[in-house]
N, C-alpha and C positions, 0 to 999 in steps of 0.2 A: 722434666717436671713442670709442670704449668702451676702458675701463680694465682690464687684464689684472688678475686677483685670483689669487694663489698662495695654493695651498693648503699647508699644513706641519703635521704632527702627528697628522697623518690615518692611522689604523689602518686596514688591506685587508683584508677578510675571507680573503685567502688568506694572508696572513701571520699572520696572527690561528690559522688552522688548522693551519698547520707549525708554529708555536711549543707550541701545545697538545699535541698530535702526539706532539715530540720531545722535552714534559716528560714526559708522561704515560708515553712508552717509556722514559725514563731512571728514574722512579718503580718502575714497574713491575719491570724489570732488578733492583734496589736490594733491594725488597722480595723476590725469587727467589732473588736470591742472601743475602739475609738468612736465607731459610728454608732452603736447600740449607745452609747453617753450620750453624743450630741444628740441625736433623737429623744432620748429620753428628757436632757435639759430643757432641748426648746419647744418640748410638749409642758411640763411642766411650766415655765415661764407663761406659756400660752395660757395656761390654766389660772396660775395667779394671778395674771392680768383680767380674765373677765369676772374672778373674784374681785377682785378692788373695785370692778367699775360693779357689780352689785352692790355690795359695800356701801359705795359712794350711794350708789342713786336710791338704795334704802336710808340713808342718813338726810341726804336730803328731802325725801318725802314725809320723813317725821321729826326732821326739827326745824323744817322751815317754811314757809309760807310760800315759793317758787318764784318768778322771774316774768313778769310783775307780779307785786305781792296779794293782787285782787285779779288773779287771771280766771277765776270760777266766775267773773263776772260777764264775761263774751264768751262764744263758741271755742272749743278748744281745739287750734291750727297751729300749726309753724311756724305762720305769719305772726301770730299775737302774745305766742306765747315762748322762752325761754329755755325754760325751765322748770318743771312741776315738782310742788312742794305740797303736802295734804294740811300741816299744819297752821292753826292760827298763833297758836304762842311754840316754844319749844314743848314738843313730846303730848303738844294738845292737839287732835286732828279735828279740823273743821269739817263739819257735817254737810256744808254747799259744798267743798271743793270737791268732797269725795262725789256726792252729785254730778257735778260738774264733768267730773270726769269720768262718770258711768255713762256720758252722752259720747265720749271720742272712743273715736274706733282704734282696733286695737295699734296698725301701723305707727299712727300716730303717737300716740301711748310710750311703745317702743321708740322711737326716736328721738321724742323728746326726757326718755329714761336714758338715753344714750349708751346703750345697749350692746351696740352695735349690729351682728349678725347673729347673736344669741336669741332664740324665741323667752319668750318668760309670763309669767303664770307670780298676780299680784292679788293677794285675800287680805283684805280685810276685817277679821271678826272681834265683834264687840263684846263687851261681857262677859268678859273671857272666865271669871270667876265665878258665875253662879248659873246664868243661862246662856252660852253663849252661840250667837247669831252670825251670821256671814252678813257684813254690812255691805262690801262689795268685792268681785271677783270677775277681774281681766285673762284674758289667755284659758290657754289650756294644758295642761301635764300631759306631752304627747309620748311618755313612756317609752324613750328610745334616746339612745346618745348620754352624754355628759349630764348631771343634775346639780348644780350648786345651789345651795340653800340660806338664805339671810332672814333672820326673824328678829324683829324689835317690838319695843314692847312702848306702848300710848295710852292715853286717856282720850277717847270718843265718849261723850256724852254725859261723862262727868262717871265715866265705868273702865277699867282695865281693858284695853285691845290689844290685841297680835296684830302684826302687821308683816305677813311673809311674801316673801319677794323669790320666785324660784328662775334661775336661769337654765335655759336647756340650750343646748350645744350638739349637732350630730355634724359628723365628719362628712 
């Protein structure tokens, strides 16, 4: 009579294979959706950041006078000028500046909004409450890519103005 031998502990090459399998799918999963995060964060970051710097450079153009505080007085360059500011008191836009800076061309414009590589599209309108007029208007809405939108609100002329400041963004 021969003795039955049990076997125990013994690894199947097909269990061996599901297990591989269904770590290597759960791995894989882990690491895609690790990357779909990161990707998604540092788009997002990206995007807060050229918010702020509108932000910023709408805040600055209506409550401050710029960098010199009479730079609507020379040609508007890099060289002379800072920083651009439309207003003469806070939240009040002076009517030379905005002048002034309907003679600089747009590059300009953008650089010293410090911008960066965002195009942008900057209106002015006056009146806003009964007749309202486009006092001035830089850029253009080129209808493609990222659109962030900043709007404040001033006194030109001794009348309620909008003052929208739009960023465009294409990848």
């Amino acid at each position: 009579m021969r003795a039955k031998v049990k076997v125990r502990g013994l690894v199947f090459t097909l269990d061996l294979i599901i297990s591989v399998l269904a770590f290597s799918l759960i791995i894989l999963s882990v690491l895609w959706l690790w990357e779909s995060t990161d990707y998604n964060m540092r788009k997002y970051l990206e995007q807060s950041r050229r918010l702020k710097g509108l932000e910023q450079a709408s805040t600055a153009l209506v409550k401050t006078p710029g960098n010199p505080p009479n730079w609507e007085s020379s040609p508007v360059s890099l060289s002379n000028v800072k920083s651009l500011g439309l207003a003469g008191k806070d939240n009040v836009l002076d009517r030379a500046k905005l002048e002034s800076l309907d003679d600089a061309d747009y590059e300009t414009t953008r650089k010293l909004l410090a911008l960066g590589v965002q195009d942008f599209r900057l209106e002015v309108t006056g009146n806003i409450t009964k007749d309202p007029y486009t006092a001035y208007d830089i850029g253009q809405d080129l209808g493609t890519g990222e659109e962030q939108v900043i709007i404040r609100y001033a006194v030109l002329d001794g009348q309620p103005a909008k003052v929208k400041l739009s960023g465009y963004y294409t990848r």
